[in-house]
Structures are given as C-alpha cells and as structure tokens.
C-alpha positions as CSV (number, residue, x, y, z in Angstrom):
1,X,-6.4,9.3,-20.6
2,X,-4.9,10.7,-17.2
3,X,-1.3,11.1,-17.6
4,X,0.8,9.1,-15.5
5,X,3.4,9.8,-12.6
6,X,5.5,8.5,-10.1
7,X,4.2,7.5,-6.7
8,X,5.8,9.8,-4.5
9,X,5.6,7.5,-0.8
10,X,5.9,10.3,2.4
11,X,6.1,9.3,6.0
12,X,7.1,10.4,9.1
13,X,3.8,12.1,10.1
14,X,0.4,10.2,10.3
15,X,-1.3,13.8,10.5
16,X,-0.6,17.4,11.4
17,X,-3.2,20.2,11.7
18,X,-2.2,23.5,10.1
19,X,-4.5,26.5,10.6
20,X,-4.5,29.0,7.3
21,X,-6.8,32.1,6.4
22,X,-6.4,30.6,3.0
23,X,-7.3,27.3,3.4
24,X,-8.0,26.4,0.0
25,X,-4.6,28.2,-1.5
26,X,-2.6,26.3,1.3
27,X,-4.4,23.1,0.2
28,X,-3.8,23.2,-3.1
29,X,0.2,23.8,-2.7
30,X,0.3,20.3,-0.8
31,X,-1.6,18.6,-3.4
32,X,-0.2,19.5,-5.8
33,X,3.4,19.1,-5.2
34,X,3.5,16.6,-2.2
35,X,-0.1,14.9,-2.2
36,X,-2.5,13.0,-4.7
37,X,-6.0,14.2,-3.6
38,X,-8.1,16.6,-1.7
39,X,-10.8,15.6,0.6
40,X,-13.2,17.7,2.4
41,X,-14.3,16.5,6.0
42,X,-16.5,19.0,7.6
43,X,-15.1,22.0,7.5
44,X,-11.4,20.6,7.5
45,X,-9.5,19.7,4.1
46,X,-7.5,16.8,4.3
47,X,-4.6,16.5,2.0
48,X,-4.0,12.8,1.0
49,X,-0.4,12.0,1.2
50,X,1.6,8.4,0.9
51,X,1.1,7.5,4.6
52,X,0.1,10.8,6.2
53,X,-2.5,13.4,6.1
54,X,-2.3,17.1,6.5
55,X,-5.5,18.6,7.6
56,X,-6.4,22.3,6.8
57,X,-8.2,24.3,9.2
58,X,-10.0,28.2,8.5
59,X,-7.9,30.4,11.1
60,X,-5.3,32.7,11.7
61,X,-2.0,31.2,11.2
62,X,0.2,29.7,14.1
63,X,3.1,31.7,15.4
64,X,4.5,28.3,15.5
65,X,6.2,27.1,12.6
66,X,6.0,23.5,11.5
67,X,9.2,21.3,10.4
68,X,8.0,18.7,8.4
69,X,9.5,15.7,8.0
70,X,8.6,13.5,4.6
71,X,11.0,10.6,2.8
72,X,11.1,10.0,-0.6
73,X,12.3,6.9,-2.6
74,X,15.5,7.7,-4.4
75,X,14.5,6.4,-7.8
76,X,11.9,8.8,-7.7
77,X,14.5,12.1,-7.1
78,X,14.3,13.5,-10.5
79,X,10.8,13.2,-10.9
80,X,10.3,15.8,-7.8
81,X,12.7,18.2,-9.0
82,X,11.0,18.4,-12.4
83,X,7.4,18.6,-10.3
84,X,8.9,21.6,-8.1
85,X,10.6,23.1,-11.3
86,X,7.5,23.4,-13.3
87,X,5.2,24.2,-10.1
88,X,7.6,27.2,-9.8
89,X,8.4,26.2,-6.1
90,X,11.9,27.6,-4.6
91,X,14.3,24.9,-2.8
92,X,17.4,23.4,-1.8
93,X,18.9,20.1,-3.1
94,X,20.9,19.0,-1.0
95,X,22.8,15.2,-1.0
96,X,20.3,14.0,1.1
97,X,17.3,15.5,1.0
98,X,15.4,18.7,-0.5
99,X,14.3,21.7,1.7
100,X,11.6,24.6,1.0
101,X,8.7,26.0,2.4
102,X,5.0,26.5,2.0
103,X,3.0,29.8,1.5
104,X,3.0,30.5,5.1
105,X,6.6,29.7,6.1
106,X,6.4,26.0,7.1
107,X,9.5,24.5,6.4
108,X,9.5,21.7,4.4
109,X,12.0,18.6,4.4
110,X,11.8,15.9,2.4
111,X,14.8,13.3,3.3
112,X,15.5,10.9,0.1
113,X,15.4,7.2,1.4
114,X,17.7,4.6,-0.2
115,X,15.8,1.4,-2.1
116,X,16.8,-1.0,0.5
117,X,14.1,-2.6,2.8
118,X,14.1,-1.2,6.1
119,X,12.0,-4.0,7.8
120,X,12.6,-4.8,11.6
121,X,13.2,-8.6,12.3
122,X,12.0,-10.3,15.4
123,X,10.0,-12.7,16.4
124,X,7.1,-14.5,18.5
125,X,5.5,-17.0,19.0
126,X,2.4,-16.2,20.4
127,X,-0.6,-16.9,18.5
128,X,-4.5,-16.6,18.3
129,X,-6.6,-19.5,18.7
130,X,-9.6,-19.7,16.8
131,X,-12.2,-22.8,15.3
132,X,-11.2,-23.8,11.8
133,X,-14.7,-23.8,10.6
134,X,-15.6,-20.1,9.1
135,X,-11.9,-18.6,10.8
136,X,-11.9,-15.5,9.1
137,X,-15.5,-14.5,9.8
138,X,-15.1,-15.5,13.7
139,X,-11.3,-13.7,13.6
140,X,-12.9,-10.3,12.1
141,X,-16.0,-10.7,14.2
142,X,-14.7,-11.4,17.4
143,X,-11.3,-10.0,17.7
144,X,-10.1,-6.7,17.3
145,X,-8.7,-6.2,14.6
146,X,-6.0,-3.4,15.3
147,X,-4.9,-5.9,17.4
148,X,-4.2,-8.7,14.4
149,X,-0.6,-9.9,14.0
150,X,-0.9,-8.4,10.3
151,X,-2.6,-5.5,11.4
152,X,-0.6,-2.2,9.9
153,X,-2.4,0.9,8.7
154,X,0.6,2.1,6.0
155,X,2.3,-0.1,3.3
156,X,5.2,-2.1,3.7
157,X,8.4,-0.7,2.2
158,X,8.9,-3.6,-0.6
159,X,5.5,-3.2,-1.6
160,X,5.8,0.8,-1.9
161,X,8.9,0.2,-3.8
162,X,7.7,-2.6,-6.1
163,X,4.8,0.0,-7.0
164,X,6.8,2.8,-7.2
165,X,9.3,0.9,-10.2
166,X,6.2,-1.0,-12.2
167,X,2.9,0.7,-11.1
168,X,2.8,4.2,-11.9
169,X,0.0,5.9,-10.8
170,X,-3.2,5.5,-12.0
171,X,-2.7,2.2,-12.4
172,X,-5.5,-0.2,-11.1
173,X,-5.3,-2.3,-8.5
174,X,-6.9,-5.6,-7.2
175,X,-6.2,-5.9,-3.2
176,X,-6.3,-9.7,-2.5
177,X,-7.0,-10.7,1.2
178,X,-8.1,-6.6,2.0
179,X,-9.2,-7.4,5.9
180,X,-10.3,-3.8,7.0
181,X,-9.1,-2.0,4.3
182,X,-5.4,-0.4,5.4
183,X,-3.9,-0.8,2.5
184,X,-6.3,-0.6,0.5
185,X,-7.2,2.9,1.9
186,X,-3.6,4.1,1.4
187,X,-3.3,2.9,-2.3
188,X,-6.5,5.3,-2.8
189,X,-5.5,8.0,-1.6
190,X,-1.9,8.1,-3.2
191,X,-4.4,7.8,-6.4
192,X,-4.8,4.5,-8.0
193,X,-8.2,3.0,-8.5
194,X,-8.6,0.1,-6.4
195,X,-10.8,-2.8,-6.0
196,X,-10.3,-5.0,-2.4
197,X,-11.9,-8.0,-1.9
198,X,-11.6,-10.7,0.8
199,X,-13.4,-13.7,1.7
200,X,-14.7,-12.7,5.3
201,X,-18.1,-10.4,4.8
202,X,-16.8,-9.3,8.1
203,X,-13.7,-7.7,7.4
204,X,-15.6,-6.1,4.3
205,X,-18.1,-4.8,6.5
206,X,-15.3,-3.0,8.5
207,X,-13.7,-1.7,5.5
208,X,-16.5,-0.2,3.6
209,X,-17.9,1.6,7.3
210,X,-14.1,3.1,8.3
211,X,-13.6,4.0,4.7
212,X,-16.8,5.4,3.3
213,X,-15.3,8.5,2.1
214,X,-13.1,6.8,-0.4
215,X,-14.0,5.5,-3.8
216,X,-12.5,2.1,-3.6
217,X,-14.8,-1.3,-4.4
218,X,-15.0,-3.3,-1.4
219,X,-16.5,-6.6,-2.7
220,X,-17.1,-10.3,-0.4
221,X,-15.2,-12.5,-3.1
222,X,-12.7,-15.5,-2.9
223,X,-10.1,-15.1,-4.9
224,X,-10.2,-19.3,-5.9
225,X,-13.6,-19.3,-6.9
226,X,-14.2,-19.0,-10.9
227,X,-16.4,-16.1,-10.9
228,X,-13.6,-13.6,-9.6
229,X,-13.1,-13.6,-13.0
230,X,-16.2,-11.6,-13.7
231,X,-14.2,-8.7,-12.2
232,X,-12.7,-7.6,-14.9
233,X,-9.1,-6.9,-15.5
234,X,-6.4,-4.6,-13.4
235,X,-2.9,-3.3,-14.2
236,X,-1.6,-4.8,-11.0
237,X,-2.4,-6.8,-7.8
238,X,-1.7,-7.2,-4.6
239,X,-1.1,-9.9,-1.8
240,X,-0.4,-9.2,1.1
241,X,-0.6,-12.4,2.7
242,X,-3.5,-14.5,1.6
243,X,-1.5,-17.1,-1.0
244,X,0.2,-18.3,2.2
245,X,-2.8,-18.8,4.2
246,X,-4.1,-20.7,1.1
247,X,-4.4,-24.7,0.9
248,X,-2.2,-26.3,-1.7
249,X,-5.0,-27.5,-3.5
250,X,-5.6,-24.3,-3.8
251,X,-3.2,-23.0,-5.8
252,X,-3.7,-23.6,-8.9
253,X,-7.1,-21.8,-9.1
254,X,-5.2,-18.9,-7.8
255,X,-2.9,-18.7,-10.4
256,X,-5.2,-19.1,-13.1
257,X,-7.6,-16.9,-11.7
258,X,-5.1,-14.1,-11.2
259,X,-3.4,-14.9,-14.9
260,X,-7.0,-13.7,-15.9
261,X,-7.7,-11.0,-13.5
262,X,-4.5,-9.3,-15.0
263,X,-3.8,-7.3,-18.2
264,X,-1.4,-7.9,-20.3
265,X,2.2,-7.8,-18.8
266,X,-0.1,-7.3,-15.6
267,X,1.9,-6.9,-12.5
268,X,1.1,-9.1,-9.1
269,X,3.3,-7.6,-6.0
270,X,3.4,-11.3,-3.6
271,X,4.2,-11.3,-0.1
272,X,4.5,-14.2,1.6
273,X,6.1,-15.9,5.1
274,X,9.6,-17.1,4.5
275,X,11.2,-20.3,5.3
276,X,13.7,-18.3,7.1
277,X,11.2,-17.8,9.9
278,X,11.9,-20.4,12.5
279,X,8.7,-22.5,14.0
280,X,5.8,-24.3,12.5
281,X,3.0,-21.1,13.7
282,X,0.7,-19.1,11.7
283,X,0.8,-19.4,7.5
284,X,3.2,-22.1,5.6
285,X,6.4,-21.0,4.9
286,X,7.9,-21.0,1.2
287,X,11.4,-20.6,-0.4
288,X,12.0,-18.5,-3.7
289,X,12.5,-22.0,-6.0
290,X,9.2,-23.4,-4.8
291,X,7.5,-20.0,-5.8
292,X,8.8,-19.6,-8.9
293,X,8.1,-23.2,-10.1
294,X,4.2,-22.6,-8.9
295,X,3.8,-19.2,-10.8
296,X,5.5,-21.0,-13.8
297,X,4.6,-20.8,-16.9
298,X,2.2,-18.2,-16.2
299,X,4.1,-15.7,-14.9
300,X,7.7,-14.7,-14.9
301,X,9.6,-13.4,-11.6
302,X,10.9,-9.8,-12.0
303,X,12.5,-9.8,-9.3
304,X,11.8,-10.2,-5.3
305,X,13.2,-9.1,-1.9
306,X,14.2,-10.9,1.7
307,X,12.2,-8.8,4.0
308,X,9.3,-9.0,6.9
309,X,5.7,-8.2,7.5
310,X,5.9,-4.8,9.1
311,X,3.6,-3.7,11.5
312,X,2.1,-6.4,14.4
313,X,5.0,-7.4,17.1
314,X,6.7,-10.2,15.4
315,X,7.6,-8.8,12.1
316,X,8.2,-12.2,10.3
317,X,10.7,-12.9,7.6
318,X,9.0,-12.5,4.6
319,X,9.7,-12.8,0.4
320,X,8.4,-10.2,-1.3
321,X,8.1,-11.3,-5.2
322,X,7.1,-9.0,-8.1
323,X,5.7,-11.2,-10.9
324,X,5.0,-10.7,-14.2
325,X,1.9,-11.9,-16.3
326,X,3.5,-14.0,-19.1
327,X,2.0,-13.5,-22.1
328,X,3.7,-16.4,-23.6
329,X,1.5,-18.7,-21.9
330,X,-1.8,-17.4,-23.4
C-alpha cells in the first residue's frame, strides 16, 4: 500500500516559469519536497503543487532569481522538517517560516500559516435568474461559468484544513456537486484519487474537456438517487455546496446515500450557507443544531468552523462541518 503523508497546501503563486538546463533534476527537487506529481505538457514539466504550478522549461538559466513565496498549515510544520531532513535539503527555521533554495539558487520561502480561517466577509445581493425546470443544465450551458457566484479555482481554507487533520493523502475522495471540476482538479493534483460527480451532464462535459490530463472520474450522477451507491466506497467526501441547494425532501436520501458511499469512520467535509447571512437569495440557510440533528444518528460531528465561500464577490457566511461516519448506526 502507498504510504501516507500530510497534505502540504502552498499558495501565493498560481504558476511561475523557471528555465533549467536540467529540467528533469530541477523537477524532481520540487516534487519531491514541495509538490505531489509531475506532469509533462509538451515539452514543459509542470510540477503539481497545493494551489500553484511550477512549470519547467529546457534553457539556460535566468540571471534573475526567483523569491518564492509558499504557506504552509502549521499543524503540518514537523512533517516538512522531517521531509527536508531526510531529502538532505539545507534550510533555515525560522518562527515564521522556513527559507532555502533550489539547485539553481532560487530562493525558497515557505511562510507557516496559522489554522484559523482567513475567509473575507461581504456581501451581495445580486443574483442570476434562470427557469427552474433543468437549472443546472441551462446555468452550465448558458452562462459562463468563471463567472458563477461559487466559481473559485483553489480550495477554500476550512476545507484544506479539515483535509489536512483527517484525510491524509492518498485518501479517496467523492466530490459532490463538482461543476467544472476546480476542486476537483486541485484535490488531484495534491495526490488523492478522486471521483466528482454532479447532476448537470453540462458541467461534467466542462470538467472532463479542461481536465483531460488528470486521472480523476468525472461521472453525470445525482447524489439522491439509489444507484450512487453502485460507486463503491471512498475514505472521504466532499460538499461544497450542493446539500444546501437540495430540497428537504431530499435529505434523507442524501444521508443515507452518503452513510453508504463512505468507509468505515469515513469522513464527509460539508459546507453550507449560514443563517448568519442576511436575505432570503440563493441556497437555504442552516444553523449548526439543525445540521447536527439531520446527520444524526448516522454520523457524528467532529467538529466545524464559522466561515464563507471564498472565491465569487459576495463571499457568504458559511458553516463548514467535518462529520464522521458512525459506525454505531450500522
């Protein structure tokens, strides 16, 4: 079995080009002690990161140095040092954040990020108007969907730090409610095996043509109908905002369904819009208590955070809930 690690999130850059005569040797010193994949793309390798990409390009090196700038989750800061230790890479530890360099003198900081969410909270009221009948085919078909209010092409911070504490990597992963496949893509390349369904062919459509390259299973499925079931079973999933957009006769086929879809002590990560969130627009709203009684006796609640949606212009208060698959209940 592939051993496990921590899930080492980096931001700061979406993607920097970096020109090496060794390609390959440079390559290999990102993966290896920052990334969780190599992918080749013409005559470019891209170096999969959290929420960024390095691409590697055949050349002579810059006389420009690079600063990079990456974060790391603070529960994870022992894990790096031992990963840097045993890769026999030379740094700095400092209070804040860890400093070294590359094989061609890039110079490396990685800042260490506190397990607080950091999500923005605004609001707006403006909304998209579209016909009931068939909404999330028209939505996906007609509107562009970088342009969605849920649109955001990296994972929100709660989610990243709910996986970081009970998904280690390479957990699988069932992506509930995918639309074109952000998140989806980004739980791929940090290196779980993923599976994202939703219940617009649309948005699937989207997904599988933007992300060809990577192996995740883009499947047409609702996740209330029985035969989800059929799926198989995952370490964890996610939901990013479909239970909310769900009817409450609805719910309990949800529930049960997941319950099934999960292994045992399974892991769901739930995201959903908060009562907190003034006016009556977009998905229903929910408060913690209501939640818990739903998911009851099926699952238990770990734990969950006040938060938002990040990504879109509004950034709506959210709850993000990490539940646990209760084997009691079987």
């Amino acid at each position: 079995m592939k051993e496990k690690r921590p899930v080492y999130f980096l931001s700061g850059i979406k993607e920097i080009i970096i020109y090496s005569q060794k390609p390959d040797e440079l390559a290999n010193f990102y993966s290896k002690t920052l990334g969780y994949g190599i992918k080749k793309e013409d005559q470019d390798i891209l170096v999969l990161l959290g929420s960024s990409n390095i691409r590697i390009k055949r050349g002579e090196n810059s006389t420009t140095k690079y600063h990079l700038g990456f974060s790391i989750i603070d529960i994870w800061t022992n894990a790096l040092v031992q990963n840097l230790t045993i890769r026999k890479v030379d740094f700095i530890q400092k209070d804040s954040s860890f400093l070294l360099k590359d094989p061609i003198g890039n110079e490396i900081e990685i800042k260490i990020e506190s397990q607080k969410p950091r999500a923005r909270i605004t609001h707006s009221k403006n909304q998209t108007k579209h016909p009931q009948e068939n909404k999330w085919e028209y939505v996906y078909k007609n509107l562009p969907f970088k342009k969605l209010p849920w649109y955001y092409e990296n994972i929100d911070f709660d989610i990243q730090l709910a996986l970081s504490r009970y998904l280690p990597l390479p957990s699988s992963i069932l992506d509930i409610g995918c639309g074109p496949g952000t998140q989806a893509a980004r739980l791929c390349a940090t290196g779980y095996k993923v599976t994202a369904i939703d219940i617009a062919k649309e948005a699937i459509n989207k997904a599988q043509e933007i992300y060809s390259p990577l192996n995740i299973n883009f499947l047409q499925k609702d996740i209330t109908d029985k035969s989800i079931t059929e799926l198989g079973t995952f370490d964890g999933a996610i939901d990013r905002g479909c239970f909310h957009s769900l009817s409450p006769e609805q719910y309990d086929r949800y529930i049960n369904n997941i319950f099934f879809l999960l292994k045992s002590k399974g892991i769901l990560i739930l995201k959903v819009f908060s009562k907190e969130e003034p006016g009556n627009w977009g998905p229903r709203r929910f408060e913690i208590e209501e939640l818990i009684e739903l998911f009851l006796p099926k699952f238990k609640l770990i734990s969950f955070e006040k938060s938002a949606f990040e990504g879109g212009r509004s950034y709506p208060k959210a709850l993000c809930l990490v539940l646990e698959k209760n084997l009691l209940a079987t």
